[in-house]
C-alpha positions as CSV (number, residue, x, y, z in Angstrom):
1,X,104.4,96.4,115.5
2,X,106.7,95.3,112.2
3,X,103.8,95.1,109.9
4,X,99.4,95.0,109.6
5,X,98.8,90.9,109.2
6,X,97.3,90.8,106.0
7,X,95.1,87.7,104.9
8,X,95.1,87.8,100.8
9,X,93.0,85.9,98.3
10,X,94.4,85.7,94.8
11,X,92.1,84.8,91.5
12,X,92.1,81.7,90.3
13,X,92.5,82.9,86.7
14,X,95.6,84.4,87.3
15,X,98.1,81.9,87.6
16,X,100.4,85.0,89.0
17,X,101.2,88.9,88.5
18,X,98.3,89.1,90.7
19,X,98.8,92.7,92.0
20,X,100.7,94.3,88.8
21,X,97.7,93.0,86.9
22,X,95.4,95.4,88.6
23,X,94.2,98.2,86.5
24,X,91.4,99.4,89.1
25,X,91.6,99.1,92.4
26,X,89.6,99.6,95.7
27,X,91.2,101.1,99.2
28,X,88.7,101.2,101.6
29,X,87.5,100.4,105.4
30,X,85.4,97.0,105.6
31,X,84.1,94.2,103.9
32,X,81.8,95.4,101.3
33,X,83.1,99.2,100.7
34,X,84.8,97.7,97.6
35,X,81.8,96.3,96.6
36,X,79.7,100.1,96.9
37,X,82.4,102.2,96.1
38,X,84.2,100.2,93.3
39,X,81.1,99.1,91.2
40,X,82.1,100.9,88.1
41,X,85.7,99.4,87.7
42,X,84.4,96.2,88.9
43,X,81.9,95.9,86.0
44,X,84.4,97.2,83.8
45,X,87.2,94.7,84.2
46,X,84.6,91.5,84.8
47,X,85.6,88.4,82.1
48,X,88.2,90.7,80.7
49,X,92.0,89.8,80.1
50,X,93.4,93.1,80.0
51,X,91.7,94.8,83.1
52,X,91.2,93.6,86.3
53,X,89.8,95.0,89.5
54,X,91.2,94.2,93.1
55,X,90.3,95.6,96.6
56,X,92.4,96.2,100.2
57,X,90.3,96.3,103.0
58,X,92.0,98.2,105.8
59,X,90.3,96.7,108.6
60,X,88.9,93.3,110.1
61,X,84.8,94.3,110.5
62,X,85.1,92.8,113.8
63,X,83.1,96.2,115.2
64,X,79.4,96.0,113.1
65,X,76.5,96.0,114.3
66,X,74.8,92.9,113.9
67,X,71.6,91.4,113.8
68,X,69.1,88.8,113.1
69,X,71.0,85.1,113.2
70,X,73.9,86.9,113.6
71,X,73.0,89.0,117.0
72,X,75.2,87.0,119.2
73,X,78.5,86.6,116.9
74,X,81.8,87.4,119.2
75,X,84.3,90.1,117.8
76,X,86.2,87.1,116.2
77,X,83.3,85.1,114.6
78,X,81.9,87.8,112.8
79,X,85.3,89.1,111.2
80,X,86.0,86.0,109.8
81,X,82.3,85.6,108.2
82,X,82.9,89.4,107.1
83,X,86.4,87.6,105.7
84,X,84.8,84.9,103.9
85,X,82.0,87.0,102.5
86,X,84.6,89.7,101.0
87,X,86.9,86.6,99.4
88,X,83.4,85.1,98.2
89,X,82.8,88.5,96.6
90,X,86.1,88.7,95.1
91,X,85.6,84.9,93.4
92,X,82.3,86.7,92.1
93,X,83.5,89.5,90.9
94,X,86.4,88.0,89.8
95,X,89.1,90.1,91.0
96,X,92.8,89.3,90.7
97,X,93.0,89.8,94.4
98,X,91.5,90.6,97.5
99,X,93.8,91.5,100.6
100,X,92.4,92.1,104.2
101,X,94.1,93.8,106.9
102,X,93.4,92.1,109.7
103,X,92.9,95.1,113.1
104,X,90.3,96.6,114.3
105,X,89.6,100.5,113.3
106,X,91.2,101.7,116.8
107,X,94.4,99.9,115.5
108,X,94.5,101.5,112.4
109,X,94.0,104.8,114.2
110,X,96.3,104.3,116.4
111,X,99.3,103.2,114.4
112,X,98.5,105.3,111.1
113,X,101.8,105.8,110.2
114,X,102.6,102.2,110.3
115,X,99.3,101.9,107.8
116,X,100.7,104.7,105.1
117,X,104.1,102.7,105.0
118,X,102.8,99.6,105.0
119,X,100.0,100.7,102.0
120,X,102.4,102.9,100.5
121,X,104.5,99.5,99.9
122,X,101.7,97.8,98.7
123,X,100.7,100.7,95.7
124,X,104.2,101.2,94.7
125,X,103.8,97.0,93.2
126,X,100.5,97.5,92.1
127,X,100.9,100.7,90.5
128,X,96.8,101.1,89.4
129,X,95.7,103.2,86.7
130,X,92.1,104.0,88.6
131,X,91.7,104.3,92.5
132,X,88.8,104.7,94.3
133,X,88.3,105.0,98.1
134,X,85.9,107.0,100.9
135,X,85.3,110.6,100.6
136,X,86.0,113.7,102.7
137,X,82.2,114.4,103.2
138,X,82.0,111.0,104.3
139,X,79.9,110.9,108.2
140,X,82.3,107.2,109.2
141,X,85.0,108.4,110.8
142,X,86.9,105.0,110.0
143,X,86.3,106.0,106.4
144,X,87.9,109.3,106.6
145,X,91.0,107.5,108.4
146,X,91.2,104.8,105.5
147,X,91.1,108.5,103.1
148,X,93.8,110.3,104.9
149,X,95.8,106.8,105.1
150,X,95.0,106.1,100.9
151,X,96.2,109.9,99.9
152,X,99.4,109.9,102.1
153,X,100.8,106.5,100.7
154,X,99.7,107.8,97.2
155,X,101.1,110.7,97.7
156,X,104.5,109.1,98.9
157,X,104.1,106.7,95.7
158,X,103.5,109.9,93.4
159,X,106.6,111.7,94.9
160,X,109.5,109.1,93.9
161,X,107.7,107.8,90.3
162,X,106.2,111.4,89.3
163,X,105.0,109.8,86.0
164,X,102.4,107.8,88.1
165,X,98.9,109.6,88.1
166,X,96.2,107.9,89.0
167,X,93.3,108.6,88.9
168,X,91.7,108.5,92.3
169,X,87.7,108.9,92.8
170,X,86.5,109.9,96.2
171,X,83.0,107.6,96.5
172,X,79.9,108.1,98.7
173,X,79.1,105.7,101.0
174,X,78.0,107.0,104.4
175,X,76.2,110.0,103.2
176,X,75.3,111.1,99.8
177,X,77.2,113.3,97.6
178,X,74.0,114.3,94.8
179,X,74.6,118.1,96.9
180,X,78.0,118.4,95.0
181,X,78.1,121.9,92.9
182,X,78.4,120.0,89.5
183,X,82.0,121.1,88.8
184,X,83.3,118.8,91.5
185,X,80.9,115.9,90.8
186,X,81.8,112.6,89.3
187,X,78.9,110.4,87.5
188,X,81.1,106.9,87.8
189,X,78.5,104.3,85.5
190,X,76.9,101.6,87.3
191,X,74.5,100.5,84.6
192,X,76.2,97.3,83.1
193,X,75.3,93.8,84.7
194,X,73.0,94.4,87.1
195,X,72.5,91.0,87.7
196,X,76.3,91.6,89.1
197,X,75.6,94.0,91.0
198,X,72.6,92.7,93.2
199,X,74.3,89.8,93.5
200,X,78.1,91.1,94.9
201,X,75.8,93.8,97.4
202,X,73.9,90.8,98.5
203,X,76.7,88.3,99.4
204,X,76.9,89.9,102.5
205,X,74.4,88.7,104.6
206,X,75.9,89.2,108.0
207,X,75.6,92.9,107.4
208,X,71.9,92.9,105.7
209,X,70.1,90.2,108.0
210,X,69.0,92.0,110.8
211,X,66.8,94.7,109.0
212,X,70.0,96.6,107.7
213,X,68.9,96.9,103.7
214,X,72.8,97.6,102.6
215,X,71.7,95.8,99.4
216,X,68.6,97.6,98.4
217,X,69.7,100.9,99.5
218,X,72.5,100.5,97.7
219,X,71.3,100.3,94.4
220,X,67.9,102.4,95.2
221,X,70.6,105.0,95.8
222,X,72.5,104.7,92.6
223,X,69.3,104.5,90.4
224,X,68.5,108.0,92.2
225,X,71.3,109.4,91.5
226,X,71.3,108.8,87.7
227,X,67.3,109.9,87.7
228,X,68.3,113.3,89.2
229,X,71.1,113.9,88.0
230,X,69.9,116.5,85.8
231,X,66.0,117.7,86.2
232,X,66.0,118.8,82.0
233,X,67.1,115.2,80.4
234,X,66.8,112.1,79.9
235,X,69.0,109.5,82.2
236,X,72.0,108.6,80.9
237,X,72.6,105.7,83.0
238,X,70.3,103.1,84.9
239,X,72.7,103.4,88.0
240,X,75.2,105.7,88.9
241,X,77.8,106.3,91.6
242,X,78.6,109.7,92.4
243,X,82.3,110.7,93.1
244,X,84.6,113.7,94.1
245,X,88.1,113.5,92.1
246,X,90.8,113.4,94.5
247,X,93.9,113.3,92.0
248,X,94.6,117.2,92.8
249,X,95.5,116.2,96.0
250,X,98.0,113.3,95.4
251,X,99.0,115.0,92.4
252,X,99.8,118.2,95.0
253,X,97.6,120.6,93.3
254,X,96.0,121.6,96.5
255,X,95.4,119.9,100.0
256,X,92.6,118.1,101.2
257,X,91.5,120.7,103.7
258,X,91.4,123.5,100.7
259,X,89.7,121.6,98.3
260,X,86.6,120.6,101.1
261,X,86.6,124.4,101.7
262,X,86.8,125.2,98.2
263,X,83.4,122.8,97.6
264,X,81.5,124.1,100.9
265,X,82.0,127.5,99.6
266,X,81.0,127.0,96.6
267,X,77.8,125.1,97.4
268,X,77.0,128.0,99.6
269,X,77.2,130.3,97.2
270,X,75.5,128.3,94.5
271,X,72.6,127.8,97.4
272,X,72.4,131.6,98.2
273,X,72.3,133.1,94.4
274,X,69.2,130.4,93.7
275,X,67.7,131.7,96.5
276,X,68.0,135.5,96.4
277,X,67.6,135.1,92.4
278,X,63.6,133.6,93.4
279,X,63.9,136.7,96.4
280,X,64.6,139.4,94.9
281,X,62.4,138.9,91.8
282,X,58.9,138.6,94.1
């Protein structure tokens, strides 16, 4: 295989520099990760001249589950109405582009190698200030290939232009990351437009119809996280994302296996002192 087959929508209000535009930019797994993990930089850059946000989907969604009208979609139909819905959301959010890889997640597996090169290509033109992507604690196991893939080509980027630094936010998506000992965690701000952000969650129909509420849990989640983020305050924010910063790692500060230990270990011990401090008091 010479290359992934990419199928690429670029914004209208661009007339060109499309990728070295991009300021913020989303890696992830399928249709509508941009949209969940991205929100902040999304919001950030919308009707704005001098920021703009793009995603890179690394796979074609043909493996969902589906339901409701779309229960008996083939493989191939329902990618391409996961396709249109991403490029819908991309005209929406108006991002400079939107690129889609089109293989299935056992295809990216497979040739991961072929996937760093070919992304590590892909960052060293775009060159964005602010990255964000899936999670090590994620529980989708296409997600944690699409983070592996995302740190390697950054990585690669990082190590022949060592003045780039991104910045590069791990996102929940598949599992919540409000357990995070508060040194690691990363409140990214949801709270402008939320007219915006219903509406970009709930262009993708083909993944809510069918009793999957992608676009109320969603932003239920994200208004939870910015009530509990701290049990003595007032809330900060309306909405909030939380985040793990992953620049360490590409920056080659430590590896990705240290730093999840480093965070489990810590949340232990954080766990165990609350507890024997209530203990060893009664």
């Amino acid at each position: 295989m010479d290359n992934f087959v990419c199928r690429e929508f670029c914004s209208p209000l661009l007339e060109d520099h499309h990728k070295s535009s991009t300021t913020h930019l989303a890696v992830i797994a399928h249709q509508d990760d941009a949209e969940i993990v991205g929100y902040s930089g999304i919001q950030a850059s919308f009707q704005r001249t001098d920021s703009w946000f793009s995603s890179i989907t690394l796979t074609n969604g043909s493996g969902a589950s589906r339901g409701g009208r779309y229960q008996n979609a083939s493989n191939d139909a329902l990618s391409l109405i996961r396709q249109h819905e991403q490029e819908k959301a991309a005209l929406l959010g108006e991002y400079a582009f939107c690129q889609q890889w089109l293989c299935s997640s056992q295809t990216l597996k497979d040739q991961r190698n072929l996937a760093v090169q070919q992304l590590t290509n892909e960052l060293d033109q775009i060159r964005p200030s602010t990255i964000y992507t899936h999670n090590p604690f994620d529980k989708h196991g296409t997600h944690i290939t699409v983070l592996t893939i995302v740190l390697d080509a950054l990585k690669s980027v990082i190590q022949t232009n060592p003045s780039y630094q991104p910045k590069v936010y791990g996102v929940e998506v598949w599992g919540s990351l409000d357990w995070l000992p508060n040194q690691f965690r990363i409140e990214l701000d949801c709270s402008p437009m939320p007219n915006l952000e219903q509406a970009l969650i709930g262009l993708y129909d083909s993944q809510i119809d069918g009793n999957k509420g992608y676009d109320t849990a969603v932003l239920g989640r994200r208004q939870a996280n910015a009530t509990f983020s701290d049990s003595h305050t007032e809330d900060q924010a309306r909405s909030v994302n939380l985040a793990l910063d992953l620049s360490p790692i590409t920056q080659g500060i430590i590896s990705l296996n240290d730093l999840t230990d480093e965070i489990l270990k810590t949340h232990f011990e954080e766990s165990k002192l609350r507890i024997q401090s209530i203990v060893s008091s009664s």
